[in-house]
Every structure is written in C-alpha cells, then in structure tokens.
N, C-alpha and C positions, 0 to 999 in steps of 0.2 A: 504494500500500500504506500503509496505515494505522499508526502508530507505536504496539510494543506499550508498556502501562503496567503496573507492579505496587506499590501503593501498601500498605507495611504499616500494619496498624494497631495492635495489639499483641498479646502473644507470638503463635502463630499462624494469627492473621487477617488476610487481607490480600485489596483487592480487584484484579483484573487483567482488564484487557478492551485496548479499543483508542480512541484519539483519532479521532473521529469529526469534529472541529469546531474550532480555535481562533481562537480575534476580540481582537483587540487595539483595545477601544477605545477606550484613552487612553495615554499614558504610563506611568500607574500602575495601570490597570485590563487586566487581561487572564481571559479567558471559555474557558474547555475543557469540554468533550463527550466523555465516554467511553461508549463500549457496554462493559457487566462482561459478561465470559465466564460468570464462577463465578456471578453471579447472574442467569440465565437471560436476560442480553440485559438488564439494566436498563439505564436512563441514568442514568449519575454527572455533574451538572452543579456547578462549579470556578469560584466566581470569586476571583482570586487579586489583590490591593489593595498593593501597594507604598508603604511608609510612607513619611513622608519623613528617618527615619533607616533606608532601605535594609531593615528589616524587612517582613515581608507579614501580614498579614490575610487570611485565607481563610473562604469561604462557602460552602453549599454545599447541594445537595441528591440523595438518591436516589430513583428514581422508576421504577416497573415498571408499564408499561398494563396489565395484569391487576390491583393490590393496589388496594384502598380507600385504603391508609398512602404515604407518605410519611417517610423519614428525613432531616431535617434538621442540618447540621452546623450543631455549637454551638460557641461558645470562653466558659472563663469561666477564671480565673486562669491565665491562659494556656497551657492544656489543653484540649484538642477532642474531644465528645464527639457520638453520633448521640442523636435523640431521635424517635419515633416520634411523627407526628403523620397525621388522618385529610387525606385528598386534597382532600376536600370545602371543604379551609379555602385552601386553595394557590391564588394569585393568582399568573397567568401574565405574562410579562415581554410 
C-alpha cells in the first residue's frame, strides 16, 4: 500500500495523491513520485536537495499524459511558485 500524501499549497489548495516511487540517490538528494488523486492521476515529481546547513531545496514538476503543459516548480526569494510551461520543451531525466 502506497503512502497517502496531502501537500498544501495555499489557502485552499492542496495536492493529495499517493507515493508511487522514492530513490534516495545521494545523501542529500532524495526523488519522490506521486500519483495526484485530485488531479486526474497526474505525476507530481519531488526532488528534494538537503543543504549543507540542514535546509532543503526543492524541485519539481507536474505532468498529466493527456496536457500539452507542464507545471514547473519555481523558488525565487525563497517562495515556490508553479509556472506553466508547454511539454514540448521538457527534457526527460
């Protein structure tokens, strides 16, 4: 069984699905997989960067195989925001 997630984002919006995947590939790199419930099955892909004063860095993207789009998680004064960009441009890992 798959561990559920409910990730808010603000007042309320929030995505909630299930971990589907986590990879631990370094020390300070760790990779998560969510299937979102609320948003018909998309993949929320996580990667989450441990600083080296114990803070994180987080990256990210949402990705539904039905959209053209792509939403990309941003940080810019250290606030995270999505940005809507087309598929067409998403270079796969």
């Amino acid at each position: 069984m798959a561990d559920a997630v409910t990730i808010q984002l603000s007042g309320d919006i929030s995505l909630n699905g299930e971990v589907t995947d986590r990879v631990q590939q370094t020390d300070s790199v760790t990779t998560l997989n969510l299937r979102l419930a609320n948003y018909d099955g998309a993949l929320l892909n996580l990667t989450l960067l441990t600083q080296p004063d114990n803070t994180y860095r987080i990256s990210g993207r949402i990705i539904h195989p039905q959209s053209g789009d792509i939403l990309l998680l941003k940080q810019e004064n250290n606030r995270y925001f999505l940005v809507k960009e087309s598929r067409k441009f998403l270079m796969t890992e």
